[in-house]
Structures are given as C-alpha cells and as structure tokens.
N, C-alpha and C positions, 0 to 999 in steps of 0.2 A: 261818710253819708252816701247812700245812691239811691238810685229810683226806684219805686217797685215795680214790679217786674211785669206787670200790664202795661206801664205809661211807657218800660223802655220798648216793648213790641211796639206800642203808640207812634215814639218817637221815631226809629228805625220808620216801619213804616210812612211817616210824615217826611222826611228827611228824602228814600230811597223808590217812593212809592206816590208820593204828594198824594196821600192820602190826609184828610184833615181827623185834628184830634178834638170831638166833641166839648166845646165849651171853651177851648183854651187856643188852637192856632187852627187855623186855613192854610192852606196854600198859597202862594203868590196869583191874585187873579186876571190881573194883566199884563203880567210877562213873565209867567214859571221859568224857571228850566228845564228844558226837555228831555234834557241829558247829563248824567256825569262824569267824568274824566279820569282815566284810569291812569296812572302814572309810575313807572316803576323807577327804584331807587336803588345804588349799589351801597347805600350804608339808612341806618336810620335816620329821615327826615327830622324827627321829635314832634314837641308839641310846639315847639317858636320856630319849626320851617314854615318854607311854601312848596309849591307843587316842582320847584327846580332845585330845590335843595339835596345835592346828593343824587340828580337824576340821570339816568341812563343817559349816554350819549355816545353808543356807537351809531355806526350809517346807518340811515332810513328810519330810525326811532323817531316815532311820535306818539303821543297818547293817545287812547282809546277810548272814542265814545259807547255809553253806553244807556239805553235807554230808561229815563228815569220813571220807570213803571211796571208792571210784572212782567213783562214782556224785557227786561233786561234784569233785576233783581226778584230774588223772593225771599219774605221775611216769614221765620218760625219761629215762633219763642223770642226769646230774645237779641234772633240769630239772621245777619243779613247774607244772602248768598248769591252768587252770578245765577242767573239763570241759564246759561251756555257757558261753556270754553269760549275764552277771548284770546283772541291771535293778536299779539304786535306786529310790526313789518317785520321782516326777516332783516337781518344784518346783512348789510351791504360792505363795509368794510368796519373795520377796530374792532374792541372787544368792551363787554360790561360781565360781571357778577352783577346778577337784581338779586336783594336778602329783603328788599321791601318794595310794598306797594303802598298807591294811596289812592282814595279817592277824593277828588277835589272839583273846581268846580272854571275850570280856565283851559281852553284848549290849545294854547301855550304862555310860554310866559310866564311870569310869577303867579301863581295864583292860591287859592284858599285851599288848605286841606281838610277837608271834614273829618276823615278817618284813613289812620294810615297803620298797614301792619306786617309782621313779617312773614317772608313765601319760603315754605318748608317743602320739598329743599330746594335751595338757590337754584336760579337759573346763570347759568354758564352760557352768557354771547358771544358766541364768534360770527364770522361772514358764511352764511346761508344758513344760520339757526335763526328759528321764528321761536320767539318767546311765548307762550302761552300761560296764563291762570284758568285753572280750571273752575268745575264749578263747587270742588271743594274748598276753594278760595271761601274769609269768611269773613264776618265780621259781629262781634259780641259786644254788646253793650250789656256792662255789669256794674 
C-alpha cells in the first residue's frame, strides 16, 4: 500500500518544511523544531537504528544542523532536497567510509531517525577531508 502522491508532497513537506496539511496535522505550536540533524553512517542504519547506529566517528565529526524550512530543504514532487551543500567538520584524525545518511532529530546522542539513505558515491574520511552532501542529496517518499 502507499500514499498518493499529493499527500506524500503533503507529508515531506510537513515533516521538512512544517508546513501544515489542510484538515489532518499542524505543526508543533509551541515548541517546533527548528531544525534537523544530518548524520552520516559508515554502514546502513535500518529502520530499528537510531541517529548513532553505524555512525561516523572519526575526529571533529558532529552532525549537521540544518534549517527545518525552505531555507534548508526543498520539496518537489515527491522529492525532499538540501537546499545547499552541507559541510561536516573536516577530519581531524582517523578515518570513516559514510555509504549513508540520515536525517533525524537529536543533536547527539541517540536519537530518532526519520529518513535515512544511501550517499552515492561514498565518502572516504581521512584527516583534513571535509565530508560534504550535496544538494543532489535526496529523499523520495514512495
């Protein structure tokens, strides 16, 4: 079964946008989140991880906020997308392969993943490479 394909533009946007879907949710009206958490993974998270399951840990890795409104995402069709290139910190020492990302909702720590997917082609971290997702980064609800 899935959605049709007006209510998943809906959703995306509710979700990436807090945009409200006419009749059926709002957004949180007093205490949204303002932002979401970008988090990258050296193997696939799944759907029973959290936002540290599988996650990068060479030096100076932290997630990435990013602003939960068109001003960080833009949603087309059914399709959510960075609105910029997003930089991680540069590695500072060790190394990660990221084959995934996610988005979630914890700016560290365990936390929720709402959508996680894989980044074609890997990024390869070593010490003084900055990871980036670009803004062909995506995300399809189907």
């Amino acid at each position: 079964m899935s959605k049709g394909n007006t209510f998943e533009n809906d959703f995306l946007q509710l979700i990436f946008l807090g945009n409200p879907i006419a009749d059926i949710a709002q957004n949180d009206a007093t205490g949204p989140l303002t932002a979401l958490q970008l988090a990258l993974h050296t193997a696939d998270p799944g759907e029973a991880g959290t936002q540290t399951t599988s996650e990068a840990n060479y030096g100076a890795y932290v997630r990435k906020a990013v602003t939960r409104a068109t001003a960080g995402f833009k949603v087309t069709g059914n399709t959510v997308y960075l609105r910029a290139a997003t930089d991680f910190a540069a590695a500072t020492s060790g190394s990660s392969t990221c084959t995934y990302f996610s988005v979630g909702t914890a700016t560290s720590g365990t936390g929720k993943i709402l959508y996680s997917g894989a980044i074609a082609p890997s990024l390869a971290v070593t010490t003084g490479v900055t990871p980036r997702l670009t803004t062909g980064t995506n995300i399809t609800e189907d």
